[in-house]
C-alpha positions as CSV (number, residue, x, y, z in Angstrom):
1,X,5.0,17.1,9.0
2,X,5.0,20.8,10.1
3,X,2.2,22.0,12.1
4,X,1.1,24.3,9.3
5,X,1.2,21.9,6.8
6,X,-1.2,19.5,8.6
7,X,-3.9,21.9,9.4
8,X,-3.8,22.8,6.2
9,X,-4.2,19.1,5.5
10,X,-7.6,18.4,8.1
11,X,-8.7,21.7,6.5
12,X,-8.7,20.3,2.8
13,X,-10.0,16.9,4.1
14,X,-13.0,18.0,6.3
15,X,-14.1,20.6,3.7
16,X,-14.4,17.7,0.7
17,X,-16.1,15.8,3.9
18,X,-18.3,18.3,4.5
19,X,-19.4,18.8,1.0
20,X,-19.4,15.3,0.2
21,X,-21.7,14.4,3.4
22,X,-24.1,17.5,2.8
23,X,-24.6,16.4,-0.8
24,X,-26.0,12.9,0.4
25,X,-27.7,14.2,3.8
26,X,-31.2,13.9,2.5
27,X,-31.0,10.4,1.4
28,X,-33.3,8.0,3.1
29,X,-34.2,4.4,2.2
30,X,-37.9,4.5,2.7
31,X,-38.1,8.1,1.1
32,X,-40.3,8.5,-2.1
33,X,-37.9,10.8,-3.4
34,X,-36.0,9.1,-6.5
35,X,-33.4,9.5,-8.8
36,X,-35.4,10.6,-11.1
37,X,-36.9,13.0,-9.1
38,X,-32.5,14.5,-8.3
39,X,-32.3,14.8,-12.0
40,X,-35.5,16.2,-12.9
41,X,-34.9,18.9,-9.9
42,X,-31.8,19.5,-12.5
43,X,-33.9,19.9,-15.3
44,X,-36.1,22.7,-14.2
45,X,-33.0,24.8,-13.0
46,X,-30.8,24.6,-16.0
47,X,-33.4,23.6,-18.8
48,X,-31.7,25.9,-21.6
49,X,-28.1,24.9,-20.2
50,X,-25.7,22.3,-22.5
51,X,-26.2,19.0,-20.9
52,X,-24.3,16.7,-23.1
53,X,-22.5,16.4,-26.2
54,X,-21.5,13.4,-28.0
55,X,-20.6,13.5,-32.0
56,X,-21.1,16.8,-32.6
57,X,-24.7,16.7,-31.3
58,X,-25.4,18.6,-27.7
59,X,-28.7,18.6,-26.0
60,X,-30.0,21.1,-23.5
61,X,-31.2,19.9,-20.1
62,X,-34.9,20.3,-21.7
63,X,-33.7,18.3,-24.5
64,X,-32.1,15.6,-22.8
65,X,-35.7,15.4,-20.6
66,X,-37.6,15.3,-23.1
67,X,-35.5,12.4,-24.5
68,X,-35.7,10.1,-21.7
69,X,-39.8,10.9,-21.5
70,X,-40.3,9.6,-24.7
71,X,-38.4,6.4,-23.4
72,X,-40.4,6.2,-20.5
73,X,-43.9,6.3,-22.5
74,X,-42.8,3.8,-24.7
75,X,-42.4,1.6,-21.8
76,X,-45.3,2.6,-20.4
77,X,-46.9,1.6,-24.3
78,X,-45.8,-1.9,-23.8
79,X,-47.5,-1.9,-20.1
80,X,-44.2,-2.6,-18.3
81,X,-44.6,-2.3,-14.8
82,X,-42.7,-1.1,-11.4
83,X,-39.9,-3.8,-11.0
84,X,-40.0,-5.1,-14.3
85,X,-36.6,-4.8,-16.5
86,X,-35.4,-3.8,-19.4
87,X,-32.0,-4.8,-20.6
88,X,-29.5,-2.1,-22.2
89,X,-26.9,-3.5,-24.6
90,X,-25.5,-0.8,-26.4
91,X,-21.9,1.3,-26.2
92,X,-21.7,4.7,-24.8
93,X,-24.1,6.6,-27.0
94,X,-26.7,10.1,-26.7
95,X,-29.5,8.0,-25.8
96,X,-27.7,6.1,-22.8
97,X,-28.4,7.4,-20.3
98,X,-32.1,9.0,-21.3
99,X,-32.8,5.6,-21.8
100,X,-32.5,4.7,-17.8
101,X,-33.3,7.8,-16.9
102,X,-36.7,7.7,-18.6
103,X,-37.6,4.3,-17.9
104,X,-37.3,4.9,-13.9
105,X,-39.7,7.9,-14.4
106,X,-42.0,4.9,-14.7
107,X,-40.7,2.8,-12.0
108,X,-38.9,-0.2,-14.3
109,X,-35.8,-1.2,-14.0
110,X,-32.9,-1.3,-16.8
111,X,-30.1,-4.0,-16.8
112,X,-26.7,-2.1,-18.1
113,X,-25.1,-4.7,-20.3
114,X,-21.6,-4.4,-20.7
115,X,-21.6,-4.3,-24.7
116,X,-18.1,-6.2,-25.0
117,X,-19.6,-9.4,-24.0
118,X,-20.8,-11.9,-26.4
119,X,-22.0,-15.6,-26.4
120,X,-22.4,-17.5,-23.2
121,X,-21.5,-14.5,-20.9
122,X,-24.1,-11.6,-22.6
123,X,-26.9,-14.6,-22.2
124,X,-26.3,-15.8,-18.8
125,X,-26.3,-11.6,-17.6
126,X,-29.2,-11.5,-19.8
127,X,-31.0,-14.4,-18.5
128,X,-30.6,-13.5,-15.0
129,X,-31.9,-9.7,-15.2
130,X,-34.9,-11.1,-16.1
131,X,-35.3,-8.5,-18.9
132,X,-38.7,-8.8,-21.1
133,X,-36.9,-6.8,-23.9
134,X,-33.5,-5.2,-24.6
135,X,-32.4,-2.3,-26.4
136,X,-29.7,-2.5,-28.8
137,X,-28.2,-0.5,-31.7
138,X,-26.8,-1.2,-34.8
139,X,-23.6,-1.8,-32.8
140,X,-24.6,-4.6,-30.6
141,X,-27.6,-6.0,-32.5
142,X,-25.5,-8.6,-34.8
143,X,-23.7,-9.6,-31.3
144,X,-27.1,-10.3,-29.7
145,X,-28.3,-12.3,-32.8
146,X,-25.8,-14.7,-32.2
147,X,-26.5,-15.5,-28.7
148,X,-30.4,-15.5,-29.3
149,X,-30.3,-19.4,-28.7
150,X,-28.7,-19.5,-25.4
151,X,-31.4,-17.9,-23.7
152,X,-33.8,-19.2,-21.2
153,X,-37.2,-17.3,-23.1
154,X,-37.0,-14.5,-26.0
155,X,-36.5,-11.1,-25.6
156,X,-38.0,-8.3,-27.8
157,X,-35.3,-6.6,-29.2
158,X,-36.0,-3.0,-30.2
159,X,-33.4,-1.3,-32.0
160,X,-32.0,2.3,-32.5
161,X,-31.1,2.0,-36.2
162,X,-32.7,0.1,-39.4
163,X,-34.8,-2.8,-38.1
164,X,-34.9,-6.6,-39.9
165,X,-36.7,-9.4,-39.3
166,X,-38.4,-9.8,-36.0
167,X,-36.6,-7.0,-34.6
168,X,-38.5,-3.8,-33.5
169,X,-37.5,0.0,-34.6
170,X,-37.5,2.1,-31.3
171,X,-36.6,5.3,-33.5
172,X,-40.2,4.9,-35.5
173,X,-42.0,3.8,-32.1
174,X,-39.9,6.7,-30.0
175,X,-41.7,9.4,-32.8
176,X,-45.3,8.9,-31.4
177,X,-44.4,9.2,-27.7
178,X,-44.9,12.5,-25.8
179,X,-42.2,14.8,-24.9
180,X,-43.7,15.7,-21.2
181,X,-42.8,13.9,-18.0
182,X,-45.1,10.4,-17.4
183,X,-47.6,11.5,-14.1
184,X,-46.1,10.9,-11.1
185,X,-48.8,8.8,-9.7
186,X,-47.4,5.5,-11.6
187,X,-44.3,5.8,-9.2
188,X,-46.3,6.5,-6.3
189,X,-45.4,3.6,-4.8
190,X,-42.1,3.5,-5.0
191,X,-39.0,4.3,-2.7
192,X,-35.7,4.8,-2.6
193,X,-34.8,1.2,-1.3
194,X,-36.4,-0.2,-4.7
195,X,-34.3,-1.2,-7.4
196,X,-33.6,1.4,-10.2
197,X,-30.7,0.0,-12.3
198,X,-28.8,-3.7,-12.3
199,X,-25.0,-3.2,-12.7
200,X,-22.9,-6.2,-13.5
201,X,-19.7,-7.2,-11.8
202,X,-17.2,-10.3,-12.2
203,X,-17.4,-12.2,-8.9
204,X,-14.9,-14.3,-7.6
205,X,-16.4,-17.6,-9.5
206,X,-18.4,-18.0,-12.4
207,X,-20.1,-15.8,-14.9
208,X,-20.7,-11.9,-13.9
209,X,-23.4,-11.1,-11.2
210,X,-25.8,-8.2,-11.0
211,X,-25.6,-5.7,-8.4
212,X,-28.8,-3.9,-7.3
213,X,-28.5,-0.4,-7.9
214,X,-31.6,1.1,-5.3
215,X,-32.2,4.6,-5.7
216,X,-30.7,5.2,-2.8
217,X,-27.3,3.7,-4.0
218,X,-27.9,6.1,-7.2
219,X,-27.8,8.6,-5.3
220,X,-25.7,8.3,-3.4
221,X,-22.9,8.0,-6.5
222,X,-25.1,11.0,-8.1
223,X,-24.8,13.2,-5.5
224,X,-21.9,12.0,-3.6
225,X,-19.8,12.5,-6.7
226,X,-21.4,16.2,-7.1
227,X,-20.3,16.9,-3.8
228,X,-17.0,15.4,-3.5
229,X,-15.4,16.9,-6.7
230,X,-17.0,20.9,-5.6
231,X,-18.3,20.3,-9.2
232,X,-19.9,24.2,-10.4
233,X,-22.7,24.8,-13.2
234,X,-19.7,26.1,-15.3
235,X,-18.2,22.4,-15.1
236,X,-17.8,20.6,-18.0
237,X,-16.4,17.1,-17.6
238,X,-15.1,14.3,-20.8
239,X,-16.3,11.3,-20.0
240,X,-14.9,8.2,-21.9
241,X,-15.6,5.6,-19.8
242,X,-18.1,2.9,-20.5
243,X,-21.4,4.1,-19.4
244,X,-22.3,0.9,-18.2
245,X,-19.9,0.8,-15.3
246,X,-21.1,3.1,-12.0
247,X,-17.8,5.4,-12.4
248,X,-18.2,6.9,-15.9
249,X,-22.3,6.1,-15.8
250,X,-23.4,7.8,-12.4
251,X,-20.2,9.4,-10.8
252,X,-19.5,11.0,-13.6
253,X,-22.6,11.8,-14.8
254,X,-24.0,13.1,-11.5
255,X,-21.2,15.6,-10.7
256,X,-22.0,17.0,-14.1
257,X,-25.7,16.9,-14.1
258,X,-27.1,17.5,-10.6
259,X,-25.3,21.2,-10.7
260,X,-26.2,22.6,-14.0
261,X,-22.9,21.6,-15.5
262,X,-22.3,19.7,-18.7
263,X,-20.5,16.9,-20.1
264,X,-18.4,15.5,-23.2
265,X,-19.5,12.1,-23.7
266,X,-16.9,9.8,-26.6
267,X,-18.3,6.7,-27.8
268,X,-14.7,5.0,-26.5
269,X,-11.6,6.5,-24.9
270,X,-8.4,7.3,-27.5
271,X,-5.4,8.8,-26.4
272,X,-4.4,10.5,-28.6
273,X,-7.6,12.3,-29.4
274,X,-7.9,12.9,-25.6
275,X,-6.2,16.2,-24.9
276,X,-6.8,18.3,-28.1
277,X,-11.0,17.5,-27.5
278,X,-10.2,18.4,-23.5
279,X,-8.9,21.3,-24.5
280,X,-11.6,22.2,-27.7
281,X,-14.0,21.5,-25.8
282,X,-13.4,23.4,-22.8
283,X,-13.6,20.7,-20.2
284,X,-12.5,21.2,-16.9
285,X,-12.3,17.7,-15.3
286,X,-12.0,14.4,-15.8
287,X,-13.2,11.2,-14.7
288,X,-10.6,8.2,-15.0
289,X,-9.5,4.8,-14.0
290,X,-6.0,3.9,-13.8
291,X,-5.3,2.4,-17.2
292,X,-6.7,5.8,-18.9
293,X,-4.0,7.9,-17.2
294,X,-1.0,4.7,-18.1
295,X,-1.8,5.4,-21.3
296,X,-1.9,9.3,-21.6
297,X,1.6,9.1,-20.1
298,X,2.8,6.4,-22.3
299,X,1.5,9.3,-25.3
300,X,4.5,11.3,-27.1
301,X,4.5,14.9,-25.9
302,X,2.3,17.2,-27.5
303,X,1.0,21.1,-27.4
304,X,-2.5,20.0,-26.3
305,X,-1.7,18.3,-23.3
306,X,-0.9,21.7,-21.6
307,X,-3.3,24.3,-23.2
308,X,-6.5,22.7,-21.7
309,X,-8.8,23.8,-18.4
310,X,-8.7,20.9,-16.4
311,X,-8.6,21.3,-13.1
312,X,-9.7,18.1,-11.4
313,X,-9.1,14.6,-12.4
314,X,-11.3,12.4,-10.7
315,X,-11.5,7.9,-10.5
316,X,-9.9,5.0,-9.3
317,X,-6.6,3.0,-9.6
318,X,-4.4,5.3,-10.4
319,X,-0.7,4.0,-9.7
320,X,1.5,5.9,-7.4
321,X,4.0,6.1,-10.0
322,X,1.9,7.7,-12.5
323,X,0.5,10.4,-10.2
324,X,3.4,12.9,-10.2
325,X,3.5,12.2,-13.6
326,X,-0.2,12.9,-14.3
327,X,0.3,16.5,-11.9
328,X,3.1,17.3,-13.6
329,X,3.5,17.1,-16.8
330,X,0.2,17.8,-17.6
331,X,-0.3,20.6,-15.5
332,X,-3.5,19.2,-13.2
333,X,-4.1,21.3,-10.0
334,X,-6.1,18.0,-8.4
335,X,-6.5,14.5,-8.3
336,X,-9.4,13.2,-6.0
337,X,-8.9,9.1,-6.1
338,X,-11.5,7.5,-4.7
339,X,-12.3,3.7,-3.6
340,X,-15.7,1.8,-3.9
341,X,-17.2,-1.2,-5.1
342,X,-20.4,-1.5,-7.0
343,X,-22.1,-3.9,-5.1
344,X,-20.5,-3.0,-1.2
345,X,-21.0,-0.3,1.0
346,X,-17.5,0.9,1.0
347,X,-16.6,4.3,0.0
348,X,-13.0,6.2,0.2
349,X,-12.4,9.9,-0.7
350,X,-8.6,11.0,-0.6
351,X,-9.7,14.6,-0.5
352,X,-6.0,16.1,0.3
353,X,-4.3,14.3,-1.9
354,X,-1.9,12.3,-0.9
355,X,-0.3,10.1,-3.3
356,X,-1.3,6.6,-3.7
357,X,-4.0,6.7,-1.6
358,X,-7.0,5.5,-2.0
359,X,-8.8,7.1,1.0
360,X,-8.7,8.5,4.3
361,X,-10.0,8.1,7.9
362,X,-8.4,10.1,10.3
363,X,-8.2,8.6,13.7
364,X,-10.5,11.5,15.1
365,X,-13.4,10.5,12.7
366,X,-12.8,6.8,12.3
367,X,-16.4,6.3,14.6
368,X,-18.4,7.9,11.6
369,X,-16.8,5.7,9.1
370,X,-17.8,2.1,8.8
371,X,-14.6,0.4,6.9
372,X,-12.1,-1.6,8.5
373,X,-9.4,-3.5,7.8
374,X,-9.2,-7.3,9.3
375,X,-6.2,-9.6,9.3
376,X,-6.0,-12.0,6.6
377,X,-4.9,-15.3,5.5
378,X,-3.6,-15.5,2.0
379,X,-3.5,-19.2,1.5
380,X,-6.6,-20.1,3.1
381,X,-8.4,-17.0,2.1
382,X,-9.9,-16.5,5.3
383,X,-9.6,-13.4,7.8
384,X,-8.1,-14.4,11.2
385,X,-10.0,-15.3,14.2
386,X,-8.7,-14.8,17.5
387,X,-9.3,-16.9,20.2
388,X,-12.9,-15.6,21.2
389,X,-13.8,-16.2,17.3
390,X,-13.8,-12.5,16.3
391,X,-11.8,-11.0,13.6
392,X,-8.4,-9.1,14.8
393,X,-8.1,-5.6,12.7
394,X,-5.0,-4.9,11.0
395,X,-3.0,-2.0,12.4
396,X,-1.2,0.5,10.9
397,X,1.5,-1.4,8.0
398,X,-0.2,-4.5,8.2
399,X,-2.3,-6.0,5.0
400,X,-5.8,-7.1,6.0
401,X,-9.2,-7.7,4.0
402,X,-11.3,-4.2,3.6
403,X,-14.7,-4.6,5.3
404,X,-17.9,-2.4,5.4
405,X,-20.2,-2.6,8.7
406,X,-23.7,-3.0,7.7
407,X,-26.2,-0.9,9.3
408,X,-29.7,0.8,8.5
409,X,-28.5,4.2,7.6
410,X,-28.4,4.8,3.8
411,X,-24.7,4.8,3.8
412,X,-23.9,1.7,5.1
413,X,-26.8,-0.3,3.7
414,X,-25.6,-3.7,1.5
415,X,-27.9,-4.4,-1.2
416,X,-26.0,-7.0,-2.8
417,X,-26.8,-9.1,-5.9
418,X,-30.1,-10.1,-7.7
419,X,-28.6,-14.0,-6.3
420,X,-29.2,-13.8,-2.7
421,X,-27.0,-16.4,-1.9
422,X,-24.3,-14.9,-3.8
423,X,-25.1,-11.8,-1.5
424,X,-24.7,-13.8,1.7
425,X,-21.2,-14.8,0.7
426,X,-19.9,-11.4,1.1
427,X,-21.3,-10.8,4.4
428,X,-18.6,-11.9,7.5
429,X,-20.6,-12.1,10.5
430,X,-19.3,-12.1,13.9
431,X,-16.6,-9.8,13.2
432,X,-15.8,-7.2,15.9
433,X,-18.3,-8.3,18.4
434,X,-21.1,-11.2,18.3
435,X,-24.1,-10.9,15.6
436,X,-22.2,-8.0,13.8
437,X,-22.3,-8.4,10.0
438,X,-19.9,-6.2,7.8
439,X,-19.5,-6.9,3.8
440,X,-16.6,-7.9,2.7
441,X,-14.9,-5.5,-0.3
442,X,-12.3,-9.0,-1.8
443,X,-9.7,-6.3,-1.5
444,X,-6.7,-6.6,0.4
445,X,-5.0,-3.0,2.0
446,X,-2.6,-1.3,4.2
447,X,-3.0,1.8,6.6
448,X,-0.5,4.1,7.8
449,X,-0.3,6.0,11.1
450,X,-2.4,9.2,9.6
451,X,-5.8,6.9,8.3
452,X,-4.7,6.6,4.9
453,X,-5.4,3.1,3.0
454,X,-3.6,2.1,-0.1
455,X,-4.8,-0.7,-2.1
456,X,-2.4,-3.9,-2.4
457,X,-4.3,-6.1,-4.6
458,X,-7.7,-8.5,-4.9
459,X,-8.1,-11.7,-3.0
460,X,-8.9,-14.9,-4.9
461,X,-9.9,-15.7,-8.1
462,X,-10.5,-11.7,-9.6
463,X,-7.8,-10.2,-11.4
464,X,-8.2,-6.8,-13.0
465,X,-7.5,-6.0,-16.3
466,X,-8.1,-3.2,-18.8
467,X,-10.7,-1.8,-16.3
468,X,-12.9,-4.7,-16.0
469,X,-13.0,-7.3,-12.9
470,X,-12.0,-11.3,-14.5
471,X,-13.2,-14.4,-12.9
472,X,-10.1,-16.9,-13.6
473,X,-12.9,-19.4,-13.0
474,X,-15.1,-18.3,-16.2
475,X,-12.1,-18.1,-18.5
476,X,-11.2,-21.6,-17.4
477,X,-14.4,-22.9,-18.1
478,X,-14.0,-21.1,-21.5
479,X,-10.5,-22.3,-22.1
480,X,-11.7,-26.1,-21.9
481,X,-14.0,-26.1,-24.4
482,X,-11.1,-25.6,-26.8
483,X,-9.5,-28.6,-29.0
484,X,-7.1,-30.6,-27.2
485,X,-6.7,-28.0,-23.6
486,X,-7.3,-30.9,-20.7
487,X,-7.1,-28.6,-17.7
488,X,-6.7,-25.5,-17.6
489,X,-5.2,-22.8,-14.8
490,X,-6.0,-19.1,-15.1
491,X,-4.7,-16.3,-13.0
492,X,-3.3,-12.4,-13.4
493,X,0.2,-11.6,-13.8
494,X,2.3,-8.6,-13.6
495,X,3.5,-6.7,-17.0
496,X,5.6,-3.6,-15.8
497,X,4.2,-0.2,-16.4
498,X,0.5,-1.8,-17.0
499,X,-2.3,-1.2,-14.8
500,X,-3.9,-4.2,-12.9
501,X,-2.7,-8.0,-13.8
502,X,-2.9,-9.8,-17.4
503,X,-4.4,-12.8,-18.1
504,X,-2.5,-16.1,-18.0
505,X,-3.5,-19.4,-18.5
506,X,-1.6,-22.5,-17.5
507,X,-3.2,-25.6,-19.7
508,X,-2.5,-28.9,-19.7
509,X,-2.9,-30.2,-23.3
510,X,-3.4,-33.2,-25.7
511,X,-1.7,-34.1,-28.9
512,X,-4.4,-32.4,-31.0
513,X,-3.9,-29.1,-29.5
514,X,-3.0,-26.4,-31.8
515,X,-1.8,-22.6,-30.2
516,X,-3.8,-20.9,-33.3
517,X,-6.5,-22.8,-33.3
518,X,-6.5,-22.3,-29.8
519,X,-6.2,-18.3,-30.5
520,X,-9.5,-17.9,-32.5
521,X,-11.5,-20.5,-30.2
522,X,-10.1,-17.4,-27.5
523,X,-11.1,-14.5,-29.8
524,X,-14.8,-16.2,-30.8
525,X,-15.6,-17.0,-26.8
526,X,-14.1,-14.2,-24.8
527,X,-14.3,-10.5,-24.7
528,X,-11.0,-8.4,-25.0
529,X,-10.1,-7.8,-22.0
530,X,-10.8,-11.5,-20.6
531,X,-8.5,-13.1,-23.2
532,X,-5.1,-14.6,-22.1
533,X,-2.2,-12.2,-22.9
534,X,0.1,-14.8,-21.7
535,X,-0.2,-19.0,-22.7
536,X,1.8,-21.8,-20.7
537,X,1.7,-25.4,-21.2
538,X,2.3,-27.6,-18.1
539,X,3.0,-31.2,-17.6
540,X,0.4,-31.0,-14.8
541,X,-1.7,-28.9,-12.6
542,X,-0.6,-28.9,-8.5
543,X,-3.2,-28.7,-6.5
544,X,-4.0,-28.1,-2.8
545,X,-5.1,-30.6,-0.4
546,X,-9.0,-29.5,-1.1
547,X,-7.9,-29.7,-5.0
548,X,-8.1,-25.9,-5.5
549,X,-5.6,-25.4,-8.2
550,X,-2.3,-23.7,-6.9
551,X,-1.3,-20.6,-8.3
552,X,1.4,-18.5,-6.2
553,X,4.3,-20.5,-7.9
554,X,2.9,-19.8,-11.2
555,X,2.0,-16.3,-10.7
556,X,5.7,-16.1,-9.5
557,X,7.0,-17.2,-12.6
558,X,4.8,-14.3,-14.4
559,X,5.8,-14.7,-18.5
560,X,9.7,-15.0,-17.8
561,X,11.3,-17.4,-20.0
562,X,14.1,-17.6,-17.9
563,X,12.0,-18.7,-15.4
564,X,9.3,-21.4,-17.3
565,X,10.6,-24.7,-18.6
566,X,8.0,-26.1,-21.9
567,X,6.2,-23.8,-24.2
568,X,5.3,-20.8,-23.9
569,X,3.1,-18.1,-25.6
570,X,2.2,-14.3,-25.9
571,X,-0.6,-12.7,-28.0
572,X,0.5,-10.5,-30.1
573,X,-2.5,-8.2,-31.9
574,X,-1.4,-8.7,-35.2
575,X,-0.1,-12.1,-35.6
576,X,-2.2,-14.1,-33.2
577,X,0.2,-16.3,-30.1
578,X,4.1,-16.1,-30.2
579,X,6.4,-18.1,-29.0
580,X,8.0,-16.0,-25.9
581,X,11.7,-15.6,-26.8
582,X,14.4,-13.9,-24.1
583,X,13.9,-11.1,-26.8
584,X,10.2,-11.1,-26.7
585,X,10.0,-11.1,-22.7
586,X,12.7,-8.0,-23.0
587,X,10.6,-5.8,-25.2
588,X,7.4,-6.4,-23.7
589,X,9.5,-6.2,-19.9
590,X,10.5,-2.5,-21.3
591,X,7.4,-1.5,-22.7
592,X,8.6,-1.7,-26.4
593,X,5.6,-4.2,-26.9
594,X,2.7,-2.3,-26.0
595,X,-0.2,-4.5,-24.2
């Protein structure tokens, strides 16, 4: 790379640094400054400023206060207390986010539900936030009816819409609660190390887990995200990610609302509604993950993917095959990728843009970042130890396990889970030197000579799929509960031009199994995007010598036909499972069958 050109590139770099790290400076663990207290600093700046519009309706700053007040002195009417919770089980709406926002005016906490799951899965998230009551709308109320009697005790449920039976109406109760900001003095107590929010993430095994969200984390995505994207009160960002999910829900929202710009909230994202509203409603950035931008480029051409303002797109997982494409055709100045998870301490900018990256850490500031790459072991799952017992980092080409030193500072703090042992197990200790502990991300990647990482893929038992994290473990579990499926061998395969991996199961079965029965126990017990896209029936399961059930040779295989001997099935939207034909596989292989 020519001199010029690489100062050019530390320039770009340091000054998204800089920003970035100014943004978050403040930021202390035992400070009583809270999130609340960012966004309400906001409020008084830009009270009479557009904050958000969703449906045709936009509220001011003032507005959108006032809103989440009324929230937070209803909470305060049914005496709920600092560290109690309140679930939220509703899809991206106005009232989302006053609804957290208000209630940590008061120091509660609010559980954000992701409002695809039903059944065993919304209970069990339910049952371990704790939650005394849960909000829901006219959306999400019949889907929380029907998992009423897997709970552990009831839960009030207050609704946003026409109330029956023994549920409550919020809208009637929200009417005789005051407009002005709760006193200050019921948060007194508080800091920024105290949980404000509980996001939930698929872990490795089992049914979802609940990250703590502290203030301090909050923050941290509030104002990071502010920082990083140079976001200006004459910002206006469309947001159509889930709001429960800490990219569209705080990184998003925080760039937009902690400098006086506004945002463009849709209930769900559509493609081909996408560019004419981006351009209508004068939006200037984005935020994204990687299966939006597949599917904007898998669009037909049209006149309003070109006449719009944008001039940042900002996420995660976008594929370095779609990023010139994204640039390009669609005429957007700058991509910022980013990498994080929501429970670690692990955060990536790729300021300067390079493509397929996830991040950067320059060899001349890798002492002020805390991530690491350590050599891995695929088949044991374990990084390896040297000699002395300490981890060996990966150098520059090699694939190693991402990993976050834990230390006091706000940046670098783990909070982990609610389950504290489930915590632990992400913590490697002994690591670099002895008594060190560093978290450890599940996510395998590769450096190059300059610092920058590029993801490869997820260790274990996660595969990712239509934005959301999937435990192979809790579909399997799922899976055996069907008629006739004896064992049952879940895991993520490859489907070119889609993001992530798609869900395959390998069953063994019994003569009473039956592929459409089958199909609607899948669609009754599973949200969408945890439901195998792909079917295959073995004569048996191989295992490993510690009975962990093998999966490289079947992941392999993927869906070929050509490949797979005995049945084998696709789920088609329309017409349920398929039999996969050489046909089949060759239109779904070239992207005639969309997925």
């Amino acid at each position: 790379m020519p001199l010029k050109a690489k100062l050019q590139r530390e320039w770009r770099f340091l000054r998204g640094l800089n920003r970035t790290l100014k943004a978050v400076k403040s930021i202390a663990p035992d400070s009583p400054n809270l999130i609340c207290d960012d966004l309400q600093e906001a409020v008084d700046k830009w009270r009479d400023r557009s904050a958000m519009t969703f449906e045709g309706r936009t509220l001011t700053y003032a507005e959108l206060d006032a809103m989440a007040n009324r929230f937070a002195h209803w909470g305060k009417g049914l005496n709920l207390r600092r560290g109690q919770t309140v679930a939220l089980f509703m899809p991206n709406r106005l009232e989302y986010f006053a609804v957290w926002y208000g209630l940590s005016k008061i120091g509660v906490v609010t559980a954000l539900i992701n409002n695809q799951l039903s059944s065993l899965a919304l209970a069990h998230c339910l049952n371990i936030s704790a939650a005394s009551a849960i909000i829901v709308d006219a959306e999400t109320s019949p889907v929380f009816e029907a998992a009423k009697g897997l709970l552990e005790k009831p839960l009030s449920q207050w609704i946003l819409g026409p109330a029956h039976g023994d549920q409550r109406d919020l809208v009637q109760a929200l009417k005789s609660c005051s407009q002005l900001p709760p006193d200050k003095g019921v948060r007194n107590d508080i800091r920024a190390r105290d949980t404000a929010l509980l996001i939930f993430t698929s872990g490795t095994t089992g049914m979802p887990k609940a990250a703590r969200i502290t203030h301090v984390r909050a923050q941290l995505y509030m104002r990071g995200f502010a920082g990083a994207t140079g976001a200006k009160a004459s910002d206006r960002i469309y947001v159509a990610l889930p709001l429960y999910h800490a990219t569209g829900g705080l990184c998003a929202l925080g760039a937009a609302l902690l400098t006086g710009g506004s945002v463009f909230l849709r209930r769900k994202f559509s493609a081909s509604h996408f560019w004419g509203e981006a351009a209508d409603e004068g939006c200037t950035m984005f935020v994204y993950i990687g299966e939006l931008c597949r599917y904007l480029v898998n669009q037909p051409p049209g006149d309003d993917e070109t006449r719009h303002k944008i001039r940042l797109a900002f996420g995660n997982g976008l594929r370095p095959d779609i990023w010139p494409v994204m640039k390009q055709r669609f005429r957007i100045p700058d991509i910022l990728e980013f990498y994080g998870s929501t429970e670690g301490n692990v955060s990536m900018f790729n300021f300067d843009g390079r493509e397929g990256a996830v991040g950067r850490v320059p060899k001349w500031l890798r002492s002020r970042f805390n991530v690491r790459l350590v050599q891995f072991d695929v088949e044991t799952e374990q990084p390896i130890r040297g000699p002395d017992g300490l981890c060996i980092e990966a150098g520059p080409g090699q694939i190693g396990e991402c990993v976050g030193h834990i230390g006091g500072d706000a940046r670098s703090e783990y909070t982990g889970y609610v389950d504290k042992a489930a915590s632990e197990k992400k913590v490697l200790r002994d690591v670099f030197e002895k008594g060190d502990a560093w978290f450890a991300t599940g996510d395998l990647m590769k450096t190059d000579a300059d610092g920058y990482f590029y993801f490869v893929d997820r260790i274990g038992d996660t595969y990712r799929w239509k934005g959301e994290n999937v435990s192979t473990n809790e579909v399997a579990e799922r899976l055996l509960a069907c008629p006739g499926v004896q064992e049952a061998n879940v895991y993520g395969v490859a489907v070119p031009g889609a993001e992530g991996r798609a869900g395959m199961a390998g069953l063994v079965v019994g003569a009473d199994f039956d592929i459409k029965t089958f199909g609607e126990g899948v669609a009754r017990e599973l949200p969408p995007y945890a439901q195998p896209l792909f079917v295959r029936i073995l004569p048996h399961i191989e295992t490993t010598g510690t009975f962990k059930a093998r999966k490289m040779d079947l992941i392999a295989d993927g869906f070929d036909p050509g490949k797979i001997k005995g049945p084998l099935f696709f789920h088609d939207a329309k017409r349920g499972y398929v039999k996969v034909t050489k046909g089949v596989y060759e239109k779904i292989a070239a992207g005639v069958v969309k997925v």
